[in-house]
N, C-alpha and C positions, 0 to 999 in steps of 0.2 A: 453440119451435124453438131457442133461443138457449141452454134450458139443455142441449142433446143435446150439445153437447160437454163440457161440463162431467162430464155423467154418465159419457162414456166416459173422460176421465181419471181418474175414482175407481174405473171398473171395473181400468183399468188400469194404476194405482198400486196394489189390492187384489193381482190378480196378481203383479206383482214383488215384493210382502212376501212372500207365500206362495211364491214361488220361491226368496225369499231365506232362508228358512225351511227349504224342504228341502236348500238347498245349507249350511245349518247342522248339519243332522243329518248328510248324506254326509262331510259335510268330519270325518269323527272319524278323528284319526291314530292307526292304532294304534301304530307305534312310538314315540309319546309314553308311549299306555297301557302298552308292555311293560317301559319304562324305568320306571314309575312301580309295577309288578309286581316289575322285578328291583330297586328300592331297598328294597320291603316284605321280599324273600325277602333282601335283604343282612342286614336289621335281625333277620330269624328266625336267618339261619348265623349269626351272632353269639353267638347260645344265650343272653343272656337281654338285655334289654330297660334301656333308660336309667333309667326310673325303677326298675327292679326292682332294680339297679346301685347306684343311692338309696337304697332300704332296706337293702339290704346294710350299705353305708358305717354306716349310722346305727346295726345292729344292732350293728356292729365299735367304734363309736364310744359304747357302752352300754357294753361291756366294758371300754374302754380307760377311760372315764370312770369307773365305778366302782372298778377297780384302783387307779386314782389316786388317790381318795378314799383306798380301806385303805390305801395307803401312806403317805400325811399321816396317817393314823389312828394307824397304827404309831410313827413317830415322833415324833408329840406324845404319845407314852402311855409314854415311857421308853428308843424306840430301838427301831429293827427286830427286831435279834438277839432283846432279852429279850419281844420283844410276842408277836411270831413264835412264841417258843417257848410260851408263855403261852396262843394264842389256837389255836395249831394241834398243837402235840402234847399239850395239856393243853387239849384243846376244853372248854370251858363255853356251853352252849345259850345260858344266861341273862345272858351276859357279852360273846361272842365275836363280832367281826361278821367271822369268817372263812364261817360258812355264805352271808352274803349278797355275798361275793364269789363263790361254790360256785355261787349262784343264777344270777347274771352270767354262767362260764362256763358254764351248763348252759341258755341262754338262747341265747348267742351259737352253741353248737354244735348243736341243735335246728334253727332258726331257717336257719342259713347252709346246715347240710345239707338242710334242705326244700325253700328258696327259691333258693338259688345252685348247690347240687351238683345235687338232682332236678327242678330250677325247678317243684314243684307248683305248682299255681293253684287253690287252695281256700285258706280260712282256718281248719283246724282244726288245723293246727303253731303257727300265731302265737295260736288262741285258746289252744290246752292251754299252752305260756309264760305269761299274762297268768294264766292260772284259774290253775297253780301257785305264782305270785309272788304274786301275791296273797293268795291263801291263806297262803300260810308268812310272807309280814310282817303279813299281819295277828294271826297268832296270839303272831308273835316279839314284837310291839309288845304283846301283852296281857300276855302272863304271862313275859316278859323284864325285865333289869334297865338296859337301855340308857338311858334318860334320866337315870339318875344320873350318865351316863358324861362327859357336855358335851355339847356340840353335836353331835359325832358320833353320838350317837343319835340326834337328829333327822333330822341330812341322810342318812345315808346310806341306810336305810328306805324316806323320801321319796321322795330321787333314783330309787333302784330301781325304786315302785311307778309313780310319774310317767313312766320310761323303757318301762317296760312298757306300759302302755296306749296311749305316743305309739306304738310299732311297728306294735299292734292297730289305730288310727285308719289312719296311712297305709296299712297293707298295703290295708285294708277298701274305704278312699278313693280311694287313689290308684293302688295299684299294678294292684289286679284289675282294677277300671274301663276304665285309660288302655291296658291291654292286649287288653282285650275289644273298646275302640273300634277296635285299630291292627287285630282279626282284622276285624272287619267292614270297617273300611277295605278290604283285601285283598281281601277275596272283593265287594266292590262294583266296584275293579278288574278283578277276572277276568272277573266278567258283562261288563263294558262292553267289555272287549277280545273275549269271544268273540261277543259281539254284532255289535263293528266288524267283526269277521273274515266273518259272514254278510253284512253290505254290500254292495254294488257296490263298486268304487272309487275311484268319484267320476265325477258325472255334467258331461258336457259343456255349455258356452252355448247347444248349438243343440237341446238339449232340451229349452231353457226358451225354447225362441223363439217371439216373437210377431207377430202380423201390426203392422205400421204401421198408424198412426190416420189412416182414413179422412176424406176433410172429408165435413159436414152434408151440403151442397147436391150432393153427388154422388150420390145416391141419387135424388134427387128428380129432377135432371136426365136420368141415367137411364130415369129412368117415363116424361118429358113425351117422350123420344124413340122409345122403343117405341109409348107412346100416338099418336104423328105418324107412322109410318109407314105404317099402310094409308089413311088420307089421301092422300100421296105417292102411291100404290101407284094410287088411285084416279083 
């Protein structure tokens, strides 16, 4: 007898969990959700995306780097005027590191048109960059005469080939990825807002209302008075 109240407080602390449970589910705002739809749809009218803003920078920044290099090239080699004249209107394959400046800008305009102008989402622009730089310093390093030249036969090759493959790794990594996650984000959004919208809009206390807890011995009392009556009666 002693433990029957006990049980009815666990019946009815289980109830209010489970009330409190659905008033978790009803309670979804959706003008939280539409705000958190119109930040997704701000980051789309933007036309391309933070990180993808990031490869940009760095394609632009392959360029700039290597331009810099040829022009230190240039004037540790005798002076711009006479280099200049030497490497670009008197081109020599096996001599000349004006092609892989040539590489550079045919790298950075590929590349910015794919990614930034048509914002594609494939990597077959940043692969064909990487397959062509590659190729063409690998062959320049074979049958070229740049290591007699100093150091700038080393670095500038390098840097090239090094710069190209880091674009490959990020685009592959990070850009396609972290945009792929931000569409799913969105359309997770959209279900849950057009879910909330099927809802109620939120259920009242007196739906979740439950009878007061009866005492023990009132039941029992009850029966001893029905049972006593045709007694009386009698």
């Amino acid at each position: 007898m002693n433990h029957l109240p006990e049980d009815m407080e666990n019946v009815l602390t289980g109830s209010q969990s489970s009330h409190a449970s659905v008033r978790s589910v009803h309670s979804i705002n959706p003008t939280q959700l539409m705000a958190r739809i119109e930040s997704y749809e701000g980051r789309e009218k933007k036309g391309i995306s933070d990180v993808r803003r990031t490869f940009c920078l760095f394609v632009t920044f392959d360029l700039l780097f290597v331009t810099l290099l040829w022009i230190i090239e240039l004037n540790v080699n005798g002076g711009i005027e006479n280099t200049l004249e030497r490497e670009v209107v008197q081109y020599d394959y096996y001599s000349s590191y004006f092609d892989i400046f040539l590489l550079a800008v045919f790298r950075f305009k590929v590349l910015i048109l794919a990614y930034a102008v048509c914002r594609l989402r494939h990597w077959w622009a940043v692969a064909l960059t990487t397959a062509v730089t590659s190729a063409f310093l690998l062959a320049k390093v074979i049958l070229s005469k740049l290591f007699s030249q100093g150091a700038f036969g080393y670095v500038l090759p390098i840097i090239s080939f090094i710069l190209a493959w880091i674009e490959t790794w990020f685009l592959d990594f990070k850009v396609l990825p972290q945009e792929a996650e931000e569409e799913n984000r969105l359309l997770i959004v959209q279900d849950a807002s057009e879910s909330a919208a099927l809802l109620p809009g939120g259920l009242s206390d007196g739906q979740f209302y439950s009878p007061p807890e009866s005492e023990a011995g009132s039941e029992e009392a009850e029966e001893k008075q029905d049972s006593e009556k045709p007694l009386l009666e009698l």
